[in-house]
N, C-alpha and C positions, 0 to 999 in steps of 0.2 A: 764714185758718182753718188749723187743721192739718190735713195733709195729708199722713203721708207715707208712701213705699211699700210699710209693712208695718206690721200695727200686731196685738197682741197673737195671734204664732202661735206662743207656747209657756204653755197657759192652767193654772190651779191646780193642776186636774185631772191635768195629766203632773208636775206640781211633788209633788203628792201620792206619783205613781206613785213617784218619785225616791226620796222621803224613805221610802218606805216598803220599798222594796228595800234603801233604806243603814242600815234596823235588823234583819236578818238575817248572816246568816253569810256576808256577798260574797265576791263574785270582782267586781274590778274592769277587769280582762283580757278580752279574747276569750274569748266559753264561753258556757252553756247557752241564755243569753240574745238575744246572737248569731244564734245556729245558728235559737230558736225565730222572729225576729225575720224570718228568711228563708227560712222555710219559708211564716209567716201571708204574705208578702208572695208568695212564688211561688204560695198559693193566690189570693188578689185577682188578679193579673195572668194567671193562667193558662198561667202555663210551666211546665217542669220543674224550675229551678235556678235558685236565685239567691242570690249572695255580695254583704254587708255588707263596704264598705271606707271609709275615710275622707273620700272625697269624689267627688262627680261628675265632677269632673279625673281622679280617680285612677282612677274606671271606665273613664275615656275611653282612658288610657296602658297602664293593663292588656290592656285590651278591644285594642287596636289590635298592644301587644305580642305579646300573643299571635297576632295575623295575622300577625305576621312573625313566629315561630315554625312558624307553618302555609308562609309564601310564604318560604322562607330567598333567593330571590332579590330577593325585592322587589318592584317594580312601582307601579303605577297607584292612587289613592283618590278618587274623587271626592267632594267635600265642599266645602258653602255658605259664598257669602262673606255671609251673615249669619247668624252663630252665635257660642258660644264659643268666647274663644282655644283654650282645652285641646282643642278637636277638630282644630285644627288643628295645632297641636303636638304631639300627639300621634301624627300622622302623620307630621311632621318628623322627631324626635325616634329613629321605628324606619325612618327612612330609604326610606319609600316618597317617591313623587312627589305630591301633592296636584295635584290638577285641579280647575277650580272653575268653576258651571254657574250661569247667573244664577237668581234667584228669580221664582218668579211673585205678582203685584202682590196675587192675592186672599188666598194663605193664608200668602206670606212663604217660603214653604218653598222649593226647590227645583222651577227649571218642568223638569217631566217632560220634553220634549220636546227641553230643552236637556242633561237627565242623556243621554238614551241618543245625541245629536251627540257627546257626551264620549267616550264607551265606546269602549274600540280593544282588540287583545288584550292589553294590558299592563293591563286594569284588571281591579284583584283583588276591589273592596267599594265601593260605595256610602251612604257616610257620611251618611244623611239626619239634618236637624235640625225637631223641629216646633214653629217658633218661637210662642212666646205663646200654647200650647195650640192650635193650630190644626194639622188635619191635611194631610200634603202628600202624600200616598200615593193612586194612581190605579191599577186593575187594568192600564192599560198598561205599567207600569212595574213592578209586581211580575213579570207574567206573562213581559217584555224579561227583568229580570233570572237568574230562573229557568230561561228558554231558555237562557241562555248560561252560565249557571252563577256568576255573580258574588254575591259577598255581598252581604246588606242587613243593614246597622249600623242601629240606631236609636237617636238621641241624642233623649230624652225627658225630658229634667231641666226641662221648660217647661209640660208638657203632661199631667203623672201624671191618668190618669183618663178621657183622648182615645181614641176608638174609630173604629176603621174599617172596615166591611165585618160589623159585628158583634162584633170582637174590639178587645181594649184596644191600643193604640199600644203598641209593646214586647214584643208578643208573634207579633208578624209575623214577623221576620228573623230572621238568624244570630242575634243577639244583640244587649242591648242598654243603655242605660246610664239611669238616672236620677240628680239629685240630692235633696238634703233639706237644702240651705240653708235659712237661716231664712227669706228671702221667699218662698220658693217656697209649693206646695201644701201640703205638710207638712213639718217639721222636726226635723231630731235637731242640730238647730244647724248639727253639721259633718256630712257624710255621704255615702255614693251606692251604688248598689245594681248590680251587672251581671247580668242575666239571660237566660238560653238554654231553649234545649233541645236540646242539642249536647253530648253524657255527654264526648267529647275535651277540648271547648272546656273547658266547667266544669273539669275538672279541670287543664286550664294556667293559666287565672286563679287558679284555686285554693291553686296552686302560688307562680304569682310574687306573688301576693296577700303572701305572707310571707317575703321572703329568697330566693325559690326554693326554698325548704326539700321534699325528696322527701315528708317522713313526711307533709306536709300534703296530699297526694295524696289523691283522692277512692276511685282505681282500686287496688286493692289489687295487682294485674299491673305499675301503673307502680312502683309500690315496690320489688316481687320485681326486675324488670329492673334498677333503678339498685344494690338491694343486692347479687345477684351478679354483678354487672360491677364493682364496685367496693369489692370485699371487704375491702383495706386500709381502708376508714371506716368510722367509726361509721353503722350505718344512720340512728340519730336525727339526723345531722349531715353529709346528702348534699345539697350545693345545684345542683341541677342547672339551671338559670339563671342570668345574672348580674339579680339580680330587685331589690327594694324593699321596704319595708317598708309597709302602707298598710291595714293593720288597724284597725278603729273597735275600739269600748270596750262592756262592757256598761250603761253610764250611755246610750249615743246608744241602743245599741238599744231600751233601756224607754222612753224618748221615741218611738222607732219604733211602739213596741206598743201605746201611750196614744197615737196619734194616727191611726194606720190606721183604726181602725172610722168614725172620723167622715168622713173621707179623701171618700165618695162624696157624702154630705150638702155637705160644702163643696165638693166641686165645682157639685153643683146653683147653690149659693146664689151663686157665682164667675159661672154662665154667665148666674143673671138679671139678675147685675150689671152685666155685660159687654153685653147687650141692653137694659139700661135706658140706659146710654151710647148707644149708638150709636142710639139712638132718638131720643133728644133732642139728639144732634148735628146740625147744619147742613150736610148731605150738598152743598151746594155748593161748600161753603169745603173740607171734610174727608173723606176715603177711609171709608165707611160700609158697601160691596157687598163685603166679608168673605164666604166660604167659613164657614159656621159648622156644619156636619153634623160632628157626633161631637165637635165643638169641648171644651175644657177649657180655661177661660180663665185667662191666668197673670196680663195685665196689661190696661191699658187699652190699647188701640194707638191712634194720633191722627199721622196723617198730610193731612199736605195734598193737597187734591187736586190741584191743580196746583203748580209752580214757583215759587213767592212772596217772595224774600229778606226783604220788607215786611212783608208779613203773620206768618211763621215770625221774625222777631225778634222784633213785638209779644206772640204767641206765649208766646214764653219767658220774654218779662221780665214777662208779667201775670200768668202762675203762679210762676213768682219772688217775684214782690212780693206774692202772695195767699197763699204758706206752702204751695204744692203742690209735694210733691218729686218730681221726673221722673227719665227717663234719656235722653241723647238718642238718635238713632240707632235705638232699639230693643234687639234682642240682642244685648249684646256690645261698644256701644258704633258700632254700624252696620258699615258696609264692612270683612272682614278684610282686604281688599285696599291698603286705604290703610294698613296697620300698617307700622310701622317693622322688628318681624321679621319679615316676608317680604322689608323689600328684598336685590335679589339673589337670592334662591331663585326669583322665579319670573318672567316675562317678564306685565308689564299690559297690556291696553289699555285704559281703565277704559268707551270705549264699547261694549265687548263685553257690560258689565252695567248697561246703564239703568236696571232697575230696583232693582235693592238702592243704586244710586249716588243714587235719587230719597230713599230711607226713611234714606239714610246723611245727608244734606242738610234735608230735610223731615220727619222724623218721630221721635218720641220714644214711649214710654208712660207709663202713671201707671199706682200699685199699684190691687191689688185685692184684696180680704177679705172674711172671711163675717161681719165686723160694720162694714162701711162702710157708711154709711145713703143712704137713697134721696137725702136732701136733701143732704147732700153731692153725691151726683154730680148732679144736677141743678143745684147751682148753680154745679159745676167748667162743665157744659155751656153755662151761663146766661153764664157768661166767657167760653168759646172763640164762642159763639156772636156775641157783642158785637163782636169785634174786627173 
């Protein structure tokens, strides 16, 4: 059967929106469009700010840059060895230390218990990831972090639409990143969004967001400072960071704006999916006692319950040969730990993390959409169940 991880997430409807923008008098650049794109998007999520840049990576490098803007000595980040590269690189990259806390087995995220063993006074932020829409946030851990004053990052490019405590995932912390890959929740094809409510923060991202360019300044005070300090330049042409370029387009954002309204509908339709699976899986064979409160489901998750070499081969090769596309590992590709760019940056011992070392070994996901039909997954289930 086909099967694969994403299947019609850019539908007429934003194709219309396209065409119907590009017979007017464009601007194809950053502009009106943009700006409106994240403003609808700070109302949904419920922060104060939030800036359109090209990618979820690029939230992630911005977002983390600017901590080292804020920490110019550097320091501590704690952040999961099951996520994206760009989180971790990203930490690399502005030269803090990466620490890394193993996950807990129900929601994939980081176990609380082992974030705050991590914390020491060199740690500046806590880089949480909420893998495959599942939430990993516990009042212990906010209220830890809050006592000591450390930041919480929120990597939500998995999860747009996860809520905790009442409030949407992403709008807890310092600040936060999502993406708009095509398989994700929603798509502007290429894309990702940083969000605060932090009037500093925003306006540093804001900043390195384009060159380091001053005029792109949100604060009209940070302008005045860099132009009379620096009266020999052009004010238009004061780069006050060594920054990057990571501007999206007004083409992603009308994709943005033709896909947001529907955004909360397919989450619905994503989490009955996601509980139609795990209903009709075989909780013997397969990890089924999921954490699903507030959940926003990205993918299938399908892990074994126990240790199987046997079984997790048969596994592979029957959705293989049946036309089901997977990923192994889960987020990322499973364990950052076993990556070829950390060796040397950081000392392993890979029994310090059992369990993401279980999901890096035993576990994969299958996509999921608001028009995969019941009978599809039922009969993905009718396979795994067999073996």
């Amino acid at each position: 059967m086909y099967y694969p991880l994403m299947d019609n997430n850019i539908l007429r409807e934003d194709l219309d929106a396209l065409i119907e923008f590009l017979k007017g008098d464009f601007i194809l650049t950053q502009s009106k469009n943009v700006r409106k794109f994240e403003e609808e998007w700070s109302k949904w999520l419920g922060v104060k700010h939030s800036l359109f840049v090209n990618s979820g990576a690029s939230a992630n490098l911005a977002t983390i840059s600017a901590l080292r803007i804020m920490y110019p000595d550097g320091g501590e980040i704690i952040v999961p060895p099951l996520t994206w590269v760009s989180d971790v690189s990203s930490v690399l990259w502005n030269q803090f230390t990466p620490v890394f806390a193993d996950i807990h087995p129900n929601h994939l995220g980081m176990d609380t218990d082992k974030i705050i063993e991590k914390i020491t006074d060199k740690t500046r932020a806590v880089f949480v990831t909420y893998v495959l829409g599942f939430n990993c946030l516990s009042e212990k851990l906010v209220s830890e972090l809050d006592r000591r004053g450390i930041l919480l990052i929120e990597d939500v490019c998995e999860s747009h639409g996860a809520t905790w405590a009442g409030k949407k995932l992403g709008s807890i912390g310092f600040a936060s990143n999502f993406s708009f890959y095509y398989a994700h929740h929603m798509s502007t094809i290429e894309g990702g969004m940083i969000s605060t409510n932090n009037d500093d923060f925003y306006n540093t991202v804001k900043v390195l967001r384009s060159h380091g360019m001053v005029r792109e300044a949100a604060a009209d005070d940070f302008k005045e400072k860099y132009a009379n300090e620096y009266g020999d330049l052009n004010p238009e042409f004061i780069f006050a960071y060594p920054a990057f370029n990571i501007r999206s387009t007004e083409l992603n954002a009308i994709l943005g704006l033709s896909q947001l309204p529907r955004l909360d509908s397919n989450v619905i339709q994503r989490n009955n999916n996601f509980r139609c699976f795990l209903d009709n899986l075989d909780p013997v064979k397969y990890k089924t006692d999921f954490d699903l409160e507030g959940m926003s489901n990205y993918a299938f998750t399908l892990i074994l319950r126990e240790p199987d070499a046997g079984l997790w081969e048969r596994v592979c090769t029957t959705l293989r040969d049946a036309g089901v596309e997977y990923r192994r590992g889960t987020a990322g590709g499973g364990n950052q730990l076993r990556q070829p760019y950390l060796k040397g940056a950081i000392d392993v011992d890979f029994s310090d993390y059992p369990n993401v070392d279980h999901v890096h070994f035993y576990g994969l996901y299958l996509g999921n959409y608001p028009n995969l039909s019941k009978d599809k997954i039922l009969k993905v289930c009718g396979l795994l169940n067999s073996l």
